[in-house]
C-alpha positions as CSV (number, residue, x, y, z in Angstrom):
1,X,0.1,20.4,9.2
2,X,-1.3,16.9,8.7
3,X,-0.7,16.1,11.8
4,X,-2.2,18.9,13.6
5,X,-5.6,18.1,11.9
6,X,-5.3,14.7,13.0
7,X,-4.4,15.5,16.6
8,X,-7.1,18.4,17.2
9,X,-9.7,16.5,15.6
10,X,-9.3,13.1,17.5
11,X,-8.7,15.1,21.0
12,X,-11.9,17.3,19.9
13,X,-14.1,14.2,19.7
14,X,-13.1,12.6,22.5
15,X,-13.6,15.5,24.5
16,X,-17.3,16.0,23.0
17,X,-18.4,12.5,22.5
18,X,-16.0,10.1,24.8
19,X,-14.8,6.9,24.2
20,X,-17.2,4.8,22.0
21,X,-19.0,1.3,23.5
22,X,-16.2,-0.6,21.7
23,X,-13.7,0.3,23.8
24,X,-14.5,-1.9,26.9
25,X,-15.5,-5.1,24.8
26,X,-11.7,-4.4,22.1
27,X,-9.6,-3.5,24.9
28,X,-10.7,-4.8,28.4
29,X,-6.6,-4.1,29.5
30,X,-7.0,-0.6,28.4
31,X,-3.7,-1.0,26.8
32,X,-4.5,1.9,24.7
33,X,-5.1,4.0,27.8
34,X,-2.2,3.4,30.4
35,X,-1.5,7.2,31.3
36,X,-3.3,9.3,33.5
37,X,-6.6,11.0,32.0
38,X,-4.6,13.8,29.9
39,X,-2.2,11.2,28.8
40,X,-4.6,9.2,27.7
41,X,-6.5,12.2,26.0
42,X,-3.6,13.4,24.2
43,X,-3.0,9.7,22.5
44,X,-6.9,9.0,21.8
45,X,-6.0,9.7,17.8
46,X,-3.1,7.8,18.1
47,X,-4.0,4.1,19.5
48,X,-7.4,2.2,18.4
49,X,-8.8,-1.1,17.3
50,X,-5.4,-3.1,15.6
51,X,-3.3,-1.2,18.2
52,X,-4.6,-3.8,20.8
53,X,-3.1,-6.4,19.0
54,X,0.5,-4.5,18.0
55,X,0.9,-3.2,21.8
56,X,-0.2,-6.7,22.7
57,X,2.4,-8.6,20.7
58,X,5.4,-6.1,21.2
59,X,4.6,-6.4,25.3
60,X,3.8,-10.6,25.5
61,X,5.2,-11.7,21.9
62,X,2.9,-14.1,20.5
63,X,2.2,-16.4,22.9
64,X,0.3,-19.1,21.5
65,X,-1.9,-16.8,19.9
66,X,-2.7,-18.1,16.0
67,X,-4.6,-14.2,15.6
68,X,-1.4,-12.7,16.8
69,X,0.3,-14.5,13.7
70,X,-1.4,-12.5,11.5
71,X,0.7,-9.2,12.8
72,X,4.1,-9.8,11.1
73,X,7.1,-8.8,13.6
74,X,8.6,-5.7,12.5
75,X,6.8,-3.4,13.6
76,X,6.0,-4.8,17.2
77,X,9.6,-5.1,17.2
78,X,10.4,-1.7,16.5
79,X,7.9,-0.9,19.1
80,X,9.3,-3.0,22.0
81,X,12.8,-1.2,21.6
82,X,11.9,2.3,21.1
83,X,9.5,1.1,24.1
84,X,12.1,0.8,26.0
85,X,13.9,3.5,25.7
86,X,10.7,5.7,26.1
87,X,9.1,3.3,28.9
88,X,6.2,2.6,27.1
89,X,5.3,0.7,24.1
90,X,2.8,2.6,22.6
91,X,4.9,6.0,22.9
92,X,7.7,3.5,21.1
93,X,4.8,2.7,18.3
94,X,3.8,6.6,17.9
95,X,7.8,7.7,17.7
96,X,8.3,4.8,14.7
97,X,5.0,5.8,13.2
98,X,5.9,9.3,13.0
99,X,9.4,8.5,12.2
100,X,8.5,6.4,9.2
101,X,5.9,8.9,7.9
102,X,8.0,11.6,8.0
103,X,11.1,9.2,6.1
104,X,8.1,8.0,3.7
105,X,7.0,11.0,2.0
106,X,10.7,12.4,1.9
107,X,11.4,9.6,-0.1
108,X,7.9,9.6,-1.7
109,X,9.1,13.3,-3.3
110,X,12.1,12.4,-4.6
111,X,10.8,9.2,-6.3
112,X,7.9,11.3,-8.3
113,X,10.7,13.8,-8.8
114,X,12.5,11.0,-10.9
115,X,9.5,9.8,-12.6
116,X,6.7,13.2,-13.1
117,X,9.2,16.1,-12.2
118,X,8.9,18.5,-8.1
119,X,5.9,20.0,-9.5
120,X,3.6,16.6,-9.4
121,X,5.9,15.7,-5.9
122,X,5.1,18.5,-4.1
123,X,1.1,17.7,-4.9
124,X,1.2,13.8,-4.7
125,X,3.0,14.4,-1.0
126,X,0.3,17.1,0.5
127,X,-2.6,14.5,-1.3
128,X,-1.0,11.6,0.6
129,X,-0.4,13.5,3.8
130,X,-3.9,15.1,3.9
131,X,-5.8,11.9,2.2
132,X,-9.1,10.8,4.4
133,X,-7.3,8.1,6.2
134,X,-3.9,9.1,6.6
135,X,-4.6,9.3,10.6
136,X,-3.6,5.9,10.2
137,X,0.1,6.8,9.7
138,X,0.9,8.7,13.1
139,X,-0.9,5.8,14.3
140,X,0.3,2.4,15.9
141,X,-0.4,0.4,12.7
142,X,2.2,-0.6,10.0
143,X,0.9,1.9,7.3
144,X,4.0,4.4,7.9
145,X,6.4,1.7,8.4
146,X,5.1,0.0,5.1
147,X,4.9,3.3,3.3
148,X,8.8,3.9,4.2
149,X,9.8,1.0,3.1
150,X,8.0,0.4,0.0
151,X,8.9,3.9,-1.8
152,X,12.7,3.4,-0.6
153,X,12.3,-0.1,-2.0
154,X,11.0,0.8,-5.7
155,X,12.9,4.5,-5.4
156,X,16.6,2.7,-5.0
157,X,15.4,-0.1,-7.4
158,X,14.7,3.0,-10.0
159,X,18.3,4.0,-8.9
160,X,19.9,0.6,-9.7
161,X,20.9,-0.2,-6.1
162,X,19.2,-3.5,-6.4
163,X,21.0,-5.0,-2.5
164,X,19.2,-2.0,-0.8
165,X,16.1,-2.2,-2.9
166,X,16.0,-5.9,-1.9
167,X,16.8,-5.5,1.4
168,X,13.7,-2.9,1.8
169,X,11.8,-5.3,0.5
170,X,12.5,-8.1,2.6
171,X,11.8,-5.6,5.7
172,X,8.6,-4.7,3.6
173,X,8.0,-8.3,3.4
174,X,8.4,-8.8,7.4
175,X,5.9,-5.8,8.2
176,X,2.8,-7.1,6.5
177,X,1.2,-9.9,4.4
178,X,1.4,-7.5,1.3
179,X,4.9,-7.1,1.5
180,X,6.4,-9.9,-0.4
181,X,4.2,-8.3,-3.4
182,X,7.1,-6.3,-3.6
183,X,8.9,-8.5,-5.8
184,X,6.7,-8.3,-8.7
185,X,7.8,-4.6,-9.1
186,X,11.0,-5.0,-8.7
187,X,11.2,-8.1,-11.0
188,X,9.4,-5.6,-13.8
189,X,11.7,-2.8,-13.2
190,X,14.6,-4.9,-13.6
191,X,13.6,-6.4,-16.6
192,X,11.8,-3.6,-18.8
193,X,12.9,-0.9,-16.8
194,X,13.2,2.1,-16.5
195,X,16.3,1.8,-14.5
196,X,19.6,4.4,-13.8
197,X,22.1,1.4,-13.7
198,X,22.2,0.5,-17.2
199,X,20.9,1.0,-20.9
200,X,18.8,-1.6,-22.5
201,X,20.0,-4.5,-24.5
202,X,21.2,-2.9,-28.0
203,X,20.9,0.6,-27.0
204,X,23.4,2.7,-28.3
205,X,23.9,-0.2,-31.3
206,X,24.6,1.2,-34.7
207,X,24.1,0.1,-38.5
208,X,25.7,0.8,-41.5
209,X,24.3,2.7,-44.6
210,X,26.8,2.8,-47.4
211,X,26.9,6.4,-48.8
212,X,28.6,6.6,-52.4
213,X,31.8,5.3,-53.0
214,X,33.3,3.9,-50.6
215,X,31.6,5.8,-47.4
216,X,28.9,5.0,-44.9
217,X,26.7,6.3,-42.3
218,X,25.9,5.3,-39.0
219,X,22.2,4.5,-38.0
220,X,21.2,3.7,-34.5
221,X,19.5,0.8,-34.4
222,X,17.7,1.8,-31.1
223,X,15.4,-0.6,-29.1
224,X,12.8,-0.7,-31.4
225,X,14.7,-3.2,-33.3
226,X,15.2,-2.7,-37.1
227,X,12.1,-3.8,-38.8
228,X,12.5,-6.5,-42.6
229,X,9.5,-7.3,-44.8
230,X,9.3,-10.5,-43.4
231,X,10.0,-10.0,-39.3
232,X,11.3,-7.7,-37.3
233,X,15.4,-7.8,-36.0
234,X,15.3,-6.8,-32.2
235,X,18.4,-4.8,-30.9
236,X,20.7,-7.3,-29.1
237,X,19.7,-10.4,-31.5
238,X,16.6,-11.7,-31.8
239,X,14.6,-12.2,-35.2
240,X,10.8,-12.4,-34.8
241,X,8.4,-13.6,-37.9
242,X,6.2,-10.8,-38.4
243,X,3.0,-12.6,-37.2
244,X,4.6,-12.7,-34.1
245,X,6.7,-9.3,-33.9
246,X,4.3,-8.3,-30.7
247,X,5.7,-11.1,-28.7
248,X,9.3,-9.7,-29.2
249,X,8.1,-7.1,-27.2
250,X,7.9,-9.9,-24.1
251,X,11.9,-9.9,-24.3
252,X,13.7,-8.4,-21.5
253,X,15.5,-5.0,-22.6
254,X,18.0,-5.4,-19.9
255,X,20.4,-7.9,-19.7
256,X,19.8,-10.3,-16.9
257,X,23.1,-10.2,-14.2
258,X,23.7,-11.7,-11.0
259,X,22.3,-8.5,-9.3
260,X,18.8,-10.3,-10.4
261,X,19.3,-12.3,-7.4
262,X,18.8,-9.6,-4.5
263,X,15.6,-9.4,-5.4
264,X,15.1,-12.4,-4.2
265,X,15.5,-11.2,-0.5
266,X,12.1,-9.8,-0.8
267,X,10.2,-13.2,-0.3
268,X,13.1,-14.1,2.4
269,X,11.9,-11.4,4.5
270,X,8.7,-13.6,4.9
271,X,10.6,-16.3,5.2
272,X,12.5,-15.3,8.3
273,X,9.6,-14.8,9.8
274,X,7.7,-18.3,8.5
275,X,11.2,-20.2,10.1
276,X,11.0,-18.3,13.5
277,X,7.1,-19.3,14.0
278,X,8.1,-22.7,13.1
279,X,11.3,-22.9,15.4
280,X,9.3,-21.6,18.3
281,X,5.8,-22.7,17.4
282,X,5.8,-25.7,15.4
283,X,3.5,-23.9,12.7
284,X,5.6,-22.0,10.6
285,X,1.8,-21.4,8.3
286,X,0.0,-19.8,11.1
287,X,-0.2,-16.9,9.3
288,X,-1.7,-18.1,6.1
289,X,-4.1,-19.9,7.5
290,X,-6.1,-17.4,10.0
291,X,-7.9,-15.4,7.7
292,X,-11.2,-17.3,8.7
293,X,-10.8,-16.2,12.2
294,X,-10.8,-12.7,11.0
295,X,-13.8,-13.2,8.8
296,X,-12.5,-13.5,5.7
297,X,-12.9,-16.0,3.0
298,X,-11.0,-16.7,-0.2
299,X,-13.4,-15.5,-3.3
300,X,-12.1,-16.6,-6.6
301,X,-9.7,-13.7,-7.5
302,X,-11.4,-9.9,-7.2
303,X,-14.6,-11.5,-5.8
304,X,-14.6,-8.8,-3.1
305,X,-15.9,-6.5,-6.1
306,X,-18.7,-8.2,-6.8
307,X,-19.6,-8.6,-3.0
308,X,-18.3,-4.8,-2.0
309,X,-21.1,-4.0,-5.1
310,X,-23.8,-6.2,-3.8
311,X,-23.2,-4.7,-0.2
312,X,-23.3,-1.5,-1.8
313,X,-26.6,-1.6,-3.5
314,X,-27.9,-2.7,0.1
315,X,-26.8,-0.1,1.2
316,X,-28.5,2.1,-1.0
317,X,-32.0,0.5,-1.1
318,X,-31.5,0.6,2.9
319,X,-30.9,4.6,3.0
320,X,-33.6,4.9,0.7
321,X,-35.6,2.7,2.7
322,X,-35.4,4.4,5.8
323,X,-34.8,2.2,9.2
324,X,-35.0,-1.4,9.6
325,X,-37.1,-3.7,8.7
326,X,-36.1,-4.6,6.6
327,X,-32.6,-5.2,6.5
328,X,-31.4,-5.8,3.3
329,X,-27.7,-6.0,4.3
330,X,-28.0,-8.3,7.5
331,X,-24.4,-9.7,7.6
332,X,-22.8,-7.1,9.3
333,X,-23.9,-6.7,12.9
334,X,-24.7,-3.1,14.3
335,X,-27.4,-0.4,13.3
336,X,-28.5,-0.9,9.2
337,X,-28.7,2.8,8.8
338,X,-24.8,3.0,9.7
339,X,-23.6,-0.4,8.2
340,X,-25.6,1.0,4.7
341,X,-23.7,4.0,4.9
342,X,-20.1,2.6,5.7
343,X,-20.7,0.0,2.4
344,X,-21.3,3.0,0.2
345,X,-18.5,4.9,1.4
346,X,-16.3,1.6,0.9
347,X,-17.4,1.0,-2.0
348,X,-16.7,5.1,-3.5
349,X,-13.3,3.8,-2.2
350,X,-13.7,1.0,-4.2
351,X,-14.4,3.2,-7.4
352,X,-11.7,5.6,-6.8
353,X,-9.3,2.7,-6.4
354,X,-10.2,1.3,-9.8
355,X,-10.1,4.3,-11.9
356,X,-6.6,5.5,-10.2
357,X,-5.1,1.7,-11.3
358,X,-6.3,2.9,-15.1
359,X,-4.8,6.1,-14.7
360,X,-1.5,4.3,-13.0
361,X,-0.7,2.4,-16.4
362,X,-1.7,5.2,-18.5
363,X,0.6,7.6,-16.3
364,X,3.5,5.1,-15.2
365,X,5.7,3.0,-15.9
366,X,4.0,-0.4,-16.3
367,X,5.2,-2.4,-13.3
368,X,4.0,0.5,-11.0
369,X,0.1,-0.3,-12.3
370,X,1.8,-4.1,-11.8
371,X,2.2,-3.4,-7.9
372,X,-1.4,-2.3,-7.4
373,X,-3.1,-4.1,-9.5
374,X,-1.3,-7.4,-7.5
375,X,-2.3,-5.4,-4.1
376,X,-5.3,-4.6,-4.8
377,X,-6.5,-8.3,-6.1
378,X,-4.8,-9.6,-2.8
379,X,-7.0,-7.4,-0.6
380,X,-10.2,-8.3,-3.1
381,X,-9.8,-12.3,-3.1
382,X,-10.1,-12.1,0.3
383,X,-13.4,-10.3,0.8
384,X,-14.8,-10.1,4.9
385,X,-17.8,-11.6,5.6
386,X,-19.9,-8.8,7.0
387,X,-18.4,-6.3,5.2
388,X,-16.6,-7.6,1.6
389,X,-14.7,-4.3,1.9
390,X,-13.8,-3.5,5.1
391,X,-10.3,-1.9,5.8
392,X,-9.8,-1.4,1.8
393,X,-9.3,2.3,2.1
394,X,-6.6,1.1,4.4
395,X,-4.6,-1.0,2.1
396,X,-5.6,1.6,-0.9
397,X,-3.5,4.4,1.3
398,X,-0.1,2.8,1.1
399,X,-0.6,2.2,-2.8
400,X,1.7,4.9,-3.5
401,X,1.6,4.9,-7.6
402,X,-2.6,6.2,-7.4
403,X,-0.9,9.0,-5.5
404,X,1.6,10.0,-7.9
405,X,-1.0,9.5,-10.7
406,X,-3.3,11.4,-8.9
407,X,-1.2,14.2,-8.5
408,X,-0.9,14.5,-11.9
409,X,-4.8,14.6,-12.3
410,X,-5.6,17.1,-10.0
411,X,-2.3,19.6,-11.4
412,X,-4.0,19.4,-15.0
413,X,-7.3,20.5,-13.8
414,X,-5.8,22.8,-11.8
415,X,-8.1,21.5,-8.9
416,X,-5.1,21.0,-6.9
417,X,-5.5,23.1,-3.7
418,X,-9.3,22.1,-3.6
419,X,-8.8,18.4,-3.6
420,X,-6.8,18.5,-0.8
421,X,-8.9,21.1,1.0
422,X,-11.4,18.3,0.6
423,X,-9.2,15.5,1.8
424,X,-8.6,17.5,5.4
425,X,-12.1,18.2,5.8
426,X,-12.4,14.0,5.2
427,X,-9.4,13.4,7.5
428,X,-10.8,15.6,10.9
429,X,-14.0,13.1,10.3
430,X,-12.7,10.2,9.8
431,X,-9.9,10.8,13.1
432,X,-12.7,11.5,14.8
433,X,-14.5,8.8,14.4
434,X,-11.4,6.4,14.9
435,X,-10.5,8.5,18.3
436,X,-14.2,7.4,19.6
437,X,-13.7,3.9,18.6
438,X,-16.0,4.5,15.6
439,X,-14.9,1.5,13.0
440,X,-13.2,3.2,10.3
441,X,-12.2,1.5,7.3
């Protein structure tokens, strides 16, 4: 049904409105438009903006392109064979997009199943599938390919299949910069748990009581460790002075094995990709160093909230200003009015983000608030000029865990139904808007 909205409301505002001014000056090639006028009607919701570049790289490669380099291969690559099967590239993109999607929230459901029961999975998969800019996954962008392999990489991790879970993650890290972030769960989830594979260190350990003469009774010791008047004796060995009982805490409760060591194909995903640049480039670091040519900066770690705020505010004494002059935001280019009202909405993203990390750690297991809260301050540290947060509702829509957290909010308040009521009204507008070559995001 997600689909449908997206599809009727992109094709409806193409046919009202027509292709926006962007669309000559983004995509001269009209790579995004290679059918006849139907075709090209019927794929309007489907291929904009970052689809120049994806349909562009799976056709040419990467040339000697250093903005190409910021793409990372998988998904192009996925593109160019289904491509060829379909004879077209951005079919090829729109059949893995859907593909993945569909994959993604199958696995999405069974992962909240394991961790918050169906009821919140059912919820947490309609409020993903209906969000404002979930367009983006049936489009040609990674976000459905990166959603699919994220949940199946924390999902098999939960499981204890820790060569699968790393392998995910290396695929993970080959589809996007974000990917290698991976890691930092499943290092967390391996150490503290919770995990199918095994029981902590100590569980299951037992201490003796004697009971009268000559009998005793068996105590389990459990992982809270066995606490003494002058420390505090962790299960599986370990005694910690009382002053500094909290740090025992900082111990691993699972016993550290050679299956540790797939993880570690999580950052050799990027490396693959680093190597191949290098073998056929001689800049295996293109991609880390191209961010300025996409107008962002490095701003000492979460400086994008600070900025995102101060565009914010702008934006606000602008709307309540009426039109220009003055322009109180005048680093972003286009109509003040518009830009005012884009940095508001990014910034309610912004909010929403922040209070669904809180909720994530309250909710989840900690190394699920670990994931965003390291995806999150990658996105943040790297503020765009004009616009410090541009494309963060974007990188908020994969973060799966304020999902499954949300889901949970919206069941207890019974406001269920409503929110994602809500979300498809905010989805139709926003496709519409990306269909026309509106910047969304």
């Amino acid at each position: 049904m997600s689909r449908l909205v997206v599809f009727a409301a992109g094709i409806f505002a193409v046919l009202q409105f027509g292709r926006g001014d962007s669309s000559g000056s983004f995509d001269p090639a009209r790579v995004t438009a290679p059918f006849s006028a139907l075709g090209n009607l019927l794929v309007s919701p489907l291929a904009r903006w970052d689809s120049v570049w994806y349909l562009a790289i799976a056709g040419q490669g990467y040339g000697h392109s250093a903005q190409r380099t910021a793409f990372y291969p998988l998904y192009p690559l996925l593109m160019r064979i289904f491509g060829t099967l379909f004879r077209s590239d951005l079919i090829g993109g729109v059949v893995v997009s859907l593909a993945c999607f569909g994959i993604g929230l199958v696995l999405l459901h069974r992962l909240v199943t394991l961790e918050l029961g169906e009821g919140n999975a059912n919820v947490c998969v309609m409020l993903i599938a209906f969000s404002p800019m979930a367009f983006f996954f049936s489009a040609v962008y990674t976000e459905s390919l990166f959603l699919a392999l994220s949940v199946g990489c924390i999902y098999l991790a939960r499981r204890g299949r820790w060569w699968a879970a790393g392998l995910l993650g290396g695929l993970a890290a080959a589809s996007r910069n974000t990917g290698v972030l991976l890691a930092v769960p499943l290092l967390l989830l391996y150490l503290y748990g919770p995990r199918d594979d095994a029981l902590p260190v100590g569980e299951g350990d037992v201490r003796l009581i004697p009971v009268g003469e000559g009998g005793v009774r068996l105590i389990p010791v459990g992982e809270g460790g066995v606490r003494f008047g002058t420390g505090v004796l962790r299960a599986g060995g370990g005694f910690y002075p009382r002053a500094l009982a909290p740090l025992s805490r900082l111990r691993p409760r699972y016993a550290v094995r050679p299956s540790l060591l797939w993880i570690g194909l999580v950052p050799a995903g990027l490396g693959v990709y680093v190597a191949w640049l290098a073998l056929t480039s001689g800049n295996g670091l293109a991609p880390f160093g191209v961010e300025h040519l996409w107008y962002r900066q490095l701003a000492w770690p979460w400086g994008g909230i600070w900025q995102g705020t101060v565009a914010a505010w702008d934006g606000l004494r602008q709307l309540l200003h009426g039109a220009a002059p003055p322009t109180y935001f005048p680093k972003a280019a286009g109509n003040p009015m518009s830009v005012a009202g884009q940095n508001l909405m990014l910034f309610a993203f912004l909010i929403l983000g922040v209070i669904g990390c809180v909720g994530v750690f309250r909710k989840l297991p900690f190394a699920y608030g670990a994931y965003v809260v390291v995806a999150l301050g990658a996105a943040l540290s790297y503020p765009v000029i004009p616009q410090p947060l541009a494309s963060l509702p974007r990188y908020e829509l994969v973060l799966f865990p304020l999902f499954m957290w949300g889901a949970t909010w919206v069941r207890r308040r019974r406001i269920a139904l409503q929110t994602i009521a809500i979300s498809a009204v905010l989805l139709g507008l926003f496709t519409a808007e990306f269909a026309t070559w509106r910047f969304v995001a």
